[in-house]
Legacy VTK file of the C-alpha trace (Angstrom):
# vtk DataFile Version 3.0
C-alpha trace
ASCII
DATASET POLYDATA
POINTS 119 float
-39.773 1.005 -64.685
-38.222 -1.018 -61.509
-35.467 1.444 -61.297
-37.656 4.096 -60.111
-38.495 1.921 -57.418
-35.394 1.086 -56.806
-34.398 4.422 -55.940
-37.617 4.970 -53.607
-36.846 1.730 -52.027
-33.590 2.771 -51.255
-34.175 6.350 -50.245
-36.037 5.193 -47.977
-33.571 2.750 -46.798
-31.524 5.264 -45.666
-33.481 7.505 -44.221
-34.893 4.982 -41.659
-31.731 4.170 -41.192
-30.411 7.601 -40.432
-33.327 8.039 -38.057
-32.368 4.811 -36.263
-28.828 5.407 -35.991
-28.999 8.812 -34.482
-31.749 7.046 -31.744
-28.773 4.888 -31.441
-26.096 7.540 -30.891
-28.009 9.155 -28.746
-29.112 6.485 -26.482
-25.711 5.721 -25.924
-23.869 8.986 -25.976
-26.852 11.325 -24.035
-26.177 11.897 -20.523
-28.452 9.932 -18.111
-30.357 12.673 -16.132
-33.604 10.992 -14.611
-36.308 13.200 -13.829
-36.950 13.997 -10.285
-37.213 16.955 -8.000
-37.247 20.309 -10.128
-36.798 18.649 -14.102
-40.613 17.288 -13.136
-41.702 21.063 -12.570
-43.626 23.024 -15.039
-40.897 25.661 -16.114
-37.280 24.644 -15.884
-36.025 28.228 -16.467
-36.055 29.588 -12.484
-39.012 31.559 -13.041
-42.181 30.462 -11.445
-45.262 30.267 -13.173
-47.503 33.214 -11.769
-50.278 33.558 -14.272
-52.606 32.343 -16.593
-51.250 31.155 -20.041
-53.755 32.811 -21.865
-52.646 36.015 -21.674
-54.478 38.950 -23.854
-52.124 40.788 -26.202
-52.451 44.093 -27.832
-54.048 43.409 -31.156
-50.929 44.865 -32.991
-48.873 41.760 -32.283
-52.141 39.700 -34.121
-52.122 42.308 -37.182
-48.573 42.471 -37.374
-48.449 38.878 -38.124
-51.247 38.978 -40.620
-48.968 41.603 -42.644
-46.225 39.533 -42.290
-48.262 36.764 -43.465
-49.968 38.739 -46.293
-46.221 39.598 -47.940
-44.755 36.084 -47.657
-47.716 34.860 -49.321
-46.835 37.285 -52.013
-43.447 36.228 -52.328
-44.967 32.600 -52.769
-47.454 34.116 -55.304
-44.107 35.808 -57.147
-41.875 32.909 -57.743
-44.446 31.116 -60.102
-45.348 34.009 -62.162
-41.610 35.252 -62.472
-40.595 31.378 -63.911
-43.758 31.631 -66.585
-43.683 35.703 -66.850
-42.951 34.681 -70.783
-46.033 32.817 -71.574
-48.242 34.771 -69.487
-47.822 38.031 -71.946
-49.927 41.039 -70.807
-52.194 39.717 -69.190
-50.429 38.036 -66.670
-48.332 41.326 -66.419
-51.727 43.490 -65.543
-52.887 40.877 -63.148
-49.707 40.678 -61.118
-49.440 44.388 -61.113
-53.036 44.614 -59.741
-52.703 42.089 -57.170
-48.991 43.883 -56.558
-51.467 47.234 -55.804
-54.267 45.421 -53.261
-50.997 44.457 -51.267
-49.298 47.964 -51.695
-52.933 49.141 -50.603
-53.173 46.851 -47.493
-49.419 47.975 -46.518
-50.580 51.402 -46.962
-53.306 51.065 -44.538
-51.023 48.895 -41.771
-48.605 51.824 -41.604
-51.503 55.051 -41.226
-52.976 52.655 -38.286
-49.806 52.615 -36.831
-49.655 48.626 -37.115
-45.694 48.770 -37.698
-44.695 51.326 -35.014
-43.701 49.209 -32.191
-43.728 52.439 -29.519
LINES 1 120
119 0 1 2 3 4 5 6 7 8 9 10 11 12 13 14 15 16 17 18 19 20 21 22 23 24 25 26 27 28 29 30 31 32 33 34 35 36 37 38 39 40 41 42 43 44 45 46 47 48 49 50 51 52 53 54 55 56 57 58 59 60 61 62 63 64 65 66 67 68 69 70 71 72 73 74 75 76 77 78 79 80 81 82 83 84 85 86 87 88 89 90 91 92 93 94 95 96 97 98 99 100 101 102 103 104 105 106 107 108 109 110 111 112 113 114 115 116 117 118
């Protein structure tokens, strides 16, 4: 029973103490810039701030997103069923496939709208 501890003890052990030593490495290996003059401005690029930050975009770079959202939470969905696809038996096998369609559905839709045509 100890050992567990052990091991979470000392895990975390070294992990503080790989946080600490690269503080330490770079404290003394960094080059010592202070900030004055133009590091102190609010972009250090060369261009000059002109606008407003909040900016509106066209509503395809918002839905794109949500697609690209809706198909990596499928792949998250996937994994799990694929490692108990055995036990599941039919069932499981009709629900995936169903849930597999609603997605296929809502990628249907995204393309006749145009949502993944960047022109």
């Amino acid at each position: 029973m100890t050992y567990s501890y052990i091991d979470i003890v000392a895990t975390a052990i070294v992990a503080v103490g790989f946080i600490v030593g690269n503080y330490g490495l770079v404290a003394l290996l960094a080059p010592k810039n202070p900030l004055q003059g133009e590091k102190l401005e609010t972009y250090e690029c060369g261009e000059l701030p002109f606008d407003d930050a909040l900016v509106n975009f066209n509503i395809r770079y918002y839905v794109f997103a949500l697609t690209f959202f809706v198909f990596d939470m499928e792949a998250i969905f996937l994994y799990p069923w694929a490692i108990v696809f055995g036990s599941l038996g039919l069932a499981g096998l009709v629900e995936m496939l169903s849930f597999l369609l609603v997605l296929g559905i809502g990628l249907f839709y995204a393309y006749k709208k145009r949502v993944l045509h960047w022109v």
